[in-house]
Backbone as CSV, one residue per row, in Angstrom:
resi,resn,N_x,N_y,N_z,CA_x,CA_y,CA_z,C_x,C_y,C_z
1,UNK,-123.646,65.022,-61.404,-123.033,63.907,-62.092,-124.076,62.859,-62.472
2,UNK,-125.081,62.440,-61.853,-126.059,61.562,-62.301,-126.704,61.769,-63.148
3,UNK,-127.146,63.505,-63.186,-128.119,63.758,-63.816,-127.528,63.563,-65.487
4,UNK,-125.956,63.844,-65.304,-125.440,63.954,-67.009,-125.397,62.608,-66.900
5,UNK,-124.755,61.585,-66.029,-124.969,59.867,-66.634,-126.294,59.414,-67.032
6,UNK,-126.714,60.053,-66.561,-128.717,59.069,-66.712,-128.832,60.336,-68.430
7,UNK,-128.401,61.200,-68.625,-128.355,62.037,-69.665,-128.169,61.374,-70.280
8,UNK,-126.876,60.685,-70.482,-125.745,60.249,-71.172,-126.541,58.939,-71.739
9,UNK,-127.199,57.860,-70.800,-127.563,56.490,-70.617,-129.024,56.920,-71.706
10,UNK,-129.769,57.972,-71.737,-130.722,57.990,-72.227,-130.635,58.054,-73.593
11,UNK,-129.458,59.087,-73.866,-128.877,58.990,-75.519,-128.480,58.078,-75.911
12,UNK,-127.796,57.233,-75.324,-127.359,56.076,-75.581,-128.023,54.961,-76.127
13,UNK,-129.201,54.875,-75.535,-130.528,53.826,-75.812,-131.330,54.184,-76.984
14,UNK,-131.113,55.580,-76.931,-132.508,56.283,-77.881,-131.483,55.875,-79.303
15,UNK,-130.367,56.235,-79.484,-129.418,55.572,-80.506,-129.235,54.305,-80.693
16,UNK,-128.943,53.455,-79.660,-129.632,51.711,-79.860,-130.820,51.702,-80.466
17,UNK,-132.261,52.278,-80.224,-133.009,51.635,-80.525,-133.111,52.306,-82.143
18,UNK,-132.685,53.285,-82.774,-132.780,54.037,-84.069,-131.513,53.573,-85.021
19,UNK,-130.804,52.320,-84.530,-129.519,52.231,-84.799,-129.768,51.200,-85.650
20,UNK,-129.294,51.252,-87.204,-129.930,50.000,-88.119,-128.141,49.467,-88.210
21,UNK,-129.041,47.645,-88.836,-127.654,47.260,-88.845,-127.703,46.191,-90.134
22,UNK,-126.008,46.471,-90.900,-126.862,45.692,-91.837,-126.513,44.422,-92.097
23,UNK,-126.826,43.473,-92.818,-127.792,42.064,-92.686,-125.964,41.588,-92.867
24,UNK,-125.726,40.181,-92.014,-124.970,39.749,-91.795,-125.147,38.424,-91.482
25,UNK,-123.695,37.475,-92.351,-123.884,36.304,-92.375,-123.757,35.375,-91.038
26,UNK,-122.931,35.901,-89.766,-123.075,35.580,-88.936,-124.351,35.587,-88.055
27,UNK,-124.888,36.551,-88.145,-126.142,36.723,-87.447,-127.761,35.925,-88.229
28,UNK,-127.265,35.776,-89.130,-128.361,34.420,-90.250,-127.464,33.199,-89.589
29,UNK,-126.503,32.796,-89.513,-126.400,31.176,-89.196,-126.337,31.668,-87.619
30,UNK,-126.171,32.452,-86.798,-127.378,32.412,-85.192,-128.522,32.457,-85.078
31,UNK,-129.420,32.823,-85.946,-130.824,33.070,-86.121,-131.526,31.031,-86.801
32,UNK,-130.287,30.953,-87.348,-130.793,29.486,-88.107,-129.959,28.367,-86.862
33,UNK,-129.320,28.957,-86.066,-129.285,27.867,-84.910,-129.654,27.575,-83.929
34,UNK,-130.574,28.658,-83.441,-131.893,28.699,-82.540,-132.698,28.017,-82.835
35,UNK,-132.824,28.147,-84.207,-134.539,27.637,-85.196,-133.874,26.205,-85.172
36,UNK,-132.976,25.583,-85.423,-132.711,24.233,-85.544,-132.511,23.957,-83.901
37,UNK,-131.668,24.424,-83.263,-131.947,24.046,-81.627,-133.096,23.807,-80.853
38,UNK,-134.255,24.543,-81.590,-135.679,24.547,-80.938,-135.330,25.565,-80.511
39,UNK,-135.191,26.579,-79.730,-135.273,27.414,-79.460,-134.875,27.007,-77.943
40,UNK,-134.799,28.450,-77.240,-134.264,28.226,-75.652,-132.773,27.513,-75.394
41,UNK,-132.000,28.062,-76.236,-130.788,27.904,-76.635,-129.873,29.126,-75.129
42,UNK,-128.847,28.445,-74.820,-127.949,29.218,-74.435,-127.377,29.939,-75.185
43,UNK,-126.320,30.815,-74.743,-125.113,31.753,-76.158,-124.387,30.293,-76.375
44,UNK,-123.866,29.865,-75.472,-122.506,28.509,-75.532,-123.204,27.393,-76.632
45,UNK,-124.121,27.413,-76.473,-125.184,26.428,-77.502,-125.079,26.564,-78.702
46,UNK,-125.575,27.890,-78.715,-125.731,28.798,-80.268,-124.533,28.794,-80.803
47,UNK,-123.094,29.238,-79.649,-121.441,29.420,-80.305,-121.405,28.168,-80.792
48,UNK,-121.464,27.007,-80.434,-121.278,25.693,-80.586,-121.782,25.681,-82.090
49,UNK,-123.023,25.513,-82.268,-123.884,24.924,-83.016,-123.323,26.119,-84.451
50,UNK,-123.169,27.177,-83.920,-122.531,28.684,-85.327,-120.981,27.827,-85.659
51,UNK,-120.076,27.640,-84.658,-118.778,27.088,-85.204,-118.874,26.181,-85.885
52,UNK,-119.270,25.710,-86.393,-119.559,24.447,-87.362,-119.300,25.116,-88.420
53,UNK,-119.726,26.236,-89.104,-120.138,26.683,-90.329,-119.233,28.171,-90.325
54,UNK,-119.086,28.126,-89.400,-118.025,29.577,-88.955,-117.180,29.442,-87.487
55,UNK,-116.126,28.846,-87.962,-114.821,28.302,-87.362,-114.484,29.301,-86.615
56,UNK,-113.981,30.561,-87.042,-113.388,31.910,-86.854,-114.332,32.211,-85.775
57,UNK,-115.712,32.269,-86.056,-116.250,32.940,-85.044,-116.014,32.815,-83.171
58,UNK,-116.346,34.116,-82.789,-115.594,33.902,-81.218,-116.959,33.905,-80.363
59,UNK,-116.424,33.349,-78.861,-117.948,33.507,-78.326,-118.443,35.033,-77.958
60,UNK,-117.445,36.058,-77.755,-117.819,37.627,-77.853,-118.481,37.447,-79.475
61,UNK,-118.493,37.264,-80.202,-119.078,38.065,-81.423,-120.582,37.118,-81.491
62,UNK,-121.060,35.973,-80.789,-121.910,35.276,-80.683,-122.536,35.980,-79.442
63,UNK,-121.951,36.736,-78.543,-122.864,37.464,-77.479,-123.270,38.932,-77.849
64,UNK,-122.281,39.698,-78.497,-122.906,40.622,-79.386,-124.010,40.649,-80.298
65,UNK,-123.684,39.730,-80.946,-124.959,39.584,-82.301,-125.929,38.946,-81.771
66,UNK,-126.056,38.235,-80.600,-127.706,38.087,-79.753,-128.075,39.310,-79.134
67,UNK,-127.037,40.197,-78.674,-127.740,41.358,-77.726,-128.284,42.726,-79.450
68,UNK,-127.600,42.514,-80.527,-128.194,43.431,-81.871,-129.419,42.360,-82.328
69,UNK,-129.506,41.290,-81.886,-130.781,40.479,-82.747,-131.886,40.900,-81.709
70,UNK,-131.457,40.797,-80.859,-132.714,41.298,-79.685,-133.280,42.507,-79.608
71,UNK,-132.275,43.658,-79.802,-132.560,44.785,-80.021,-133.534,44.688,-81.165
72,UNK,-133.123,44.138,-82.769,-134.066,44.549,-83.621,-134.885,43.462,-83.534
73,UNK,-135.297,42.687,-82.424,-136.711,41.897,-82.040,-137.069,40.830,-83.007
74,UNK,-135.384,39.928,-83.589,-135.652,38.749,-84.032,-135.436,37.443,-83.335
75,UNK,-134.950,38.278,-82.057,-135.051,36.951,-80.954,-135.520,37.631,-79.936
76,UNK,-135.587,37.231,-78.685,-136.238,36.949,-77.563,-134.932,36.360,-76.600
77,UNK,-134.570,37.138,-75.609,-134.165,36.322,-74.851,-134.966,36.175,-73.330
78,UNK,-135.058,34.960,-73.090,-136.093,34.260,-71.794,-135.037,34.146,-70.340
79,UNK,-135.306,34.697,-69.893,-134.291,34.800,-68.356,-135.240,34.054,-67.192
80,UNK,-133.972,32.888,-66.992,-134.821,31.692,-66.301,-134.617,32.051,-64.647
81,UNK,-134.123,33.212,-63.831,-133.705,33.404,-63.084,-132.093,32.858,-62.366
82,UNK,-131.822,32.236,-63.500,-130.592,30.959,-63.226,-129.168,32.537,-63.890
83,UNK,-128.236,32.261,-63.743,-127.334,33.005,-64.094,-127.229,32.796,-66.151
84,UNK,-127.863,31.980,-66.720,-127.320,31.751,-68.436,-128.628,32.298,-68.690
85,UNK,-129.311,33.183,-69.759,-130.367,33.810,-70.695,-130.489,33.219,-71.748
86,UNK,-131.772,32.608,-71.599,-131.757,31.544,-72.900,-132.587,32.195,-74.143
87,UNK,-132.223,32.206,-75.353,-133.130,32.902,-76.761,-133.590,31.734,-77.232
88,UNK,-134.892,32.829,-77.864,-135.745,32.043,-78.699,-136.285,32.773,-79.580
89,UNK,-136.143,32.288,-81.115,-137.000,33.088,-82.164,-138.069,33.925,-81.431
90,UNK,-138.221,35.292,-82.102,-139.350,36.073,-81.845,-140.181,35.627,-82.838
91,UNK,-141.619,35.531,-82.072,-142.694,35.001,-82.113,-143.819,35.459,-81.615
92,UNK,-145.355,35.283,-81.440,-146.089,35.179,-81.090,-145.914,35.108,-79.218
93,UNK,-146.723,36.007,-78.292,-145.800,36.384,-77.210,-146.791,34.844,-76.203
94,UNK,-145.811,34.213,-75.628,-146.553,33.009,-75.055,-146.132,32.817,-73.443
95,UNK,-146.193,31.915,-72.815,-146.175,31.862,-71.297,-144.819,30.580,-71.158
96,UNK,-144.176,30.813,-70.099,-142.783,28.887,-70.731,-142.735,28.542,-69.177
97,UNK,-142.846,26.728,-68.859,-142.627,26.213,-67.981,-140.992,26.287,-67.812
98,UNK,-140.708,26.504,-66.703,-139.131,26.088,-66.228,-138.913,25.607,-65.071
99,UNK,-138.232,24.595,-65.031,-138.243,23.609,-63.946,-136.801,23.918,-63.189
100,UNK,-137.137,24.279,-62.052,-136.216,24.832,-60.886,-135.345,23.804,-60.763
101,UNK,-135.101,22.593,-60.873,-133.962,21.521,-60.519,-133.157,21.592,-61.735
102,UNK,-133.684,21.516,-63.336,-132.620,21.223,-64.224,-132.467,22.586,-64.889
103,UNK,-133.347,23.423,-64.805,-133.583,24.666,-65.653,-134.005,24.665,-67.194
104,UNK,-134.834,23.449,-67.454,-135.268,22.872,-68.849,-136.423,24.300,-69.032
105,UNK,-136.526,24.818,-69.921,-137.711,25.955,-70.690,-138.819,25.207,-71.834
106,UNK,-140.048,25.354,-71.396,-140.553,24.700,-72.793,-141.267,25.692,-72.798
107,UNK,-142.237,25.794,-73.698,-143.226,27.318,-73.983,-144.425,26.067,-73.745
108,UNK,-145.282,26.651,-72.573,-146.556,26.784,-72.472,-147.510,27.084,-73.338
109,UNK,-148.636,25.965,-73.838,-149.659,26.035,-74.485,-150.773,26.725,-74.071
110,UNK,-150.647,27.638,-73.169,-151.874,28.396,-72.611,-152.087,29.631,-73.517
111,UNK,-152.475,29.830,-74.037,-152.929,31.645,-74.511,-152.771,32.678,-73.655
112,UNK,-152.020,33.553,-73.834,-151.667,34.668,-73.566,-152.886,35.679,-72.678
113,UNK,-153.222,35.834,-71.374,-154.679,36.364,-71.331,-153.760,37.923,-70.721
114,UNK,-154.717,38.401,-71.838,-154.647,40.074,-72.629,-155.296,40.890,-71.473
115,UNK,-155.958,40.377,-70.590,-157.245,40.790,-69.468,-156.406,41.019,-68.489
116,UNK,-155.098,40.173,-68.302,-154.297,40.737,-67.214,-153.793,42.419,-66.964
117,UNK,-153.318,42.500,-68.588,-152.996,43.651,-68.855,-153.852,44.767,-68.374
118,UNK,-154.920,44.799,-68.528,-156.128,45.684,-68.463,-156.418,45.572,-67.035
119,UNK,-156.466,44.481,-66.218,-156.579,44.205,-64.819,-155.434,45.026,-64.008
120,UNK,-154.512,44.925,-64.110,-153.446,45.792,-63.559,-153.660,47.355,-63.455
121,UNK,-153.235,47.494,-65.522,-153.211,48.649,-64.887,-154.827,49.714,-64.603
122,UNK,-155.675,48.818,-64.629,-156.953,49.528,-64.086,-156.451,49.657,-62.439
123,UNK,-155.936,48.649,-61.531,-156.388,48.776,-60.548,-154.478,49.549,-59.886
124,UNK,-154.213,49.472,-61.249,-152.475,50.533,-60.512,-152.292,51.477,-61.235
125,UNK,-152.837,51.604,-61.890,-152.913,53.332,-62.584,-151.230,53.074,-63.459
126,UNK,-151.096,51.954,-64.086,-149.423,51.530,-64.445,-150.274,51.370,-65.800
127,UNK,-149.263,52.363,-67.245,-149.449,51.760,-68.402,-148.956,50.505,-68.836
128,UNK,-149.581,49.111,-68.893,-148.915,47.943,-69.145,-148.906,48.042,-70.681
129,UNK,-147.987,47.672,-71.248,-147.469,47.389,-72.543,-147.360,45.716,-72.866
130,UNK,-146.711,45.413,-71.775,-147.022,43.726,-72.149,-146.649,43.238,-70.777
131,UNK,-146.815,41.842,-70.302,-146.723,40.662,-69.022,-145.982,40.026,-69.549
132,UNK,-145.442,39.479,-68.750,-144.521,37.968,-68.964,-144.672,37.055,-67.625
133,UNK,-145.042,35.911,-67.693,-145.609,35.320,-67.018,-144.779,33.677,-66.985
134,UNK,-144.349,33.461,-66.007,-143.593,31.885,-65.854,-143.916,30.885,-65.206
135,UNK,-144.140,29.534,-65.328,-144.775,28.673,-64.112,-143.113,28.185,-63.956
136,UNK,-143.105,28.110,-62.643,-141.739,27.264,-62.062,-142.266,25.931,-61.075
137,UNK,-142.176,25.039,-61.444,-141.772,23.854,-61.092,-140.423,22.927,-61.554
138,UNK,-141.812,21.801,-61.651,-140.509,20.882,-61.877,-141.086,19.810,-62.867
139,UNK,-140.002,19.656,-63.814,-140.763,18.966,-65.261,-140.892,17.774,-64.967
140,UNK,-141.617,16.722,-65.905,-141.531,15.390,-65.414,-139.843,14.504,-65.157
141,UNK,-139.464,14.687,-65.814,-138.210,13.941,-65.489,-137.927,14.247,-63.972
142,UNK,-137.772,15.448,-63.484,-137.214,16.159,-62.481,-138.056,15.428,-61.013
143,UNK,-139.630,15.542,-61.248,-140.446,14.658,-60.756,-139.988,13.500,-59.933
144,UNK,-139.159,12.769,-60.720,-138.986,11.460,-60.425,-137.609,11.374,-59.620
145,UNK,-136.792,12.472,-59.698,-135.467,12.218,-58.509,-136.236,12.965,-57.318
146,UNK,-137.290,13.428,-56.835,-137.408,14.187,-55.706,-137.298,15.896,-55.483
147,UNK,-136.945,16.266,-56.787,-136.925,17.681,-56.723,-136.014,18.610,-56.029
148,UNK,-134.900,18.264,-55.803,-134.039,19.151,-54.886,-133.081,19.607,-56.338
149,UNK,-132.906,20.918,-56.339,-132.019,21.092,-57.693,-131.604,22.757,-56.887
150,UNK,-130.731,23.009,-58.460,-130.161,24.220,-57.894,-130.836,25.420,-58.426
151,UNK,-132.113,25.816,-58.413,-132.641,26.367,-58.798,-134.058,26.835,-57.369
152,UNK,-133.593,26.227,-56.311,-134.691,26.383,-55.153,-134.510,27.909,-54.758
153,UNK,-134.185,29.000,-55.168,-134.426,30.222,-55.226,-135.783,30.898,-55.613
154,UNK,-136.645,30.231,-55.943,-137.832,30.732,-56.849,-138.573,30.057,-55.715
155,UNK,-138.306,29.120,-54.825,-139.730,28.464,-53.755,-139.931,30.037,-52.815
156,UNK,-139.176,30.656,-52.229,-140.143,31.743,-51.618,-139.865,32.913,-52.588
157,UNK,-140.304,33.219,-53.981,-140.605,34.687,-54.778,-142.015,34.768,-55.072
């Protein structure tokens, strides 16, 4: 039985990823409400900010059309360890501060170091394809109440 589910799960993906879809007006005013949100948008954000211009739309068809935008790699979604997955235009691949008390995301100005990649899997025999890399603290605002938030899951990972 596993062997036909993991069968099953493999066709499944290999058809996601060969699976074209075509261009849709809902999925242009989610793509243009990220880009006006700044990016690091919740779905509830994005539903919000899409109902304006598309009333009808539901928050299922706003969680669908992020999980087909992701697939064809015009967004990004950033998983802050918090239970909500926040998107952001696909871009240039970068490093994002997130602060464990409020769960604020900003993208890190550091450059991407490519050497990690090569460091790994030299010393684990692991083909790396790409890193993703997060600093967790705590942003300045957060700073200033003392730092206790609901995000203290990440002090021992």
């Amino acid at each position: 039985m596993l062997a036909i589910r993991n069968h099953y799960c493999y066709y499944q993906l290999l058809n996601m990823q060969t699976q074209t879809y075509r261009k849709s007006d809902q999925r242009e005013a989610i793509i243009a409400a990220i880009k006006r949100l700044g990016g690091h948008s919740t779905a509830d954000q994005v539903y919000e900010a899409v109902k304006a211009s598309h009333p009808r739309i539901s928050l299922g068809t706003i969680y669908r059309n992020l999980r087909v935008l992701c697939d064809q790699g015009a967004i990004r979604e950033v998983k802050s360890g918090q239970s909500l997955g926040r998107f952001e235009l696909a871009g240039p691949r970068h490093y994002h501060l997130i602060c464990r008390q409020c769960g604020k995301i900003e993208d890190c100005a550091m450059p991407v170091d490519k050497s990690l990649d090569e460091r790994v899997q030299r010393t684990t025999h692991f083909k790396v394809e790409q890193h993703r890399l997060d600093f967790i603290g705590l942003c300045g605002k957060c700073q200033n109440t003392g730092g206790i938030g609901i995000a203290d899951q990440y002090r021992d990972q």
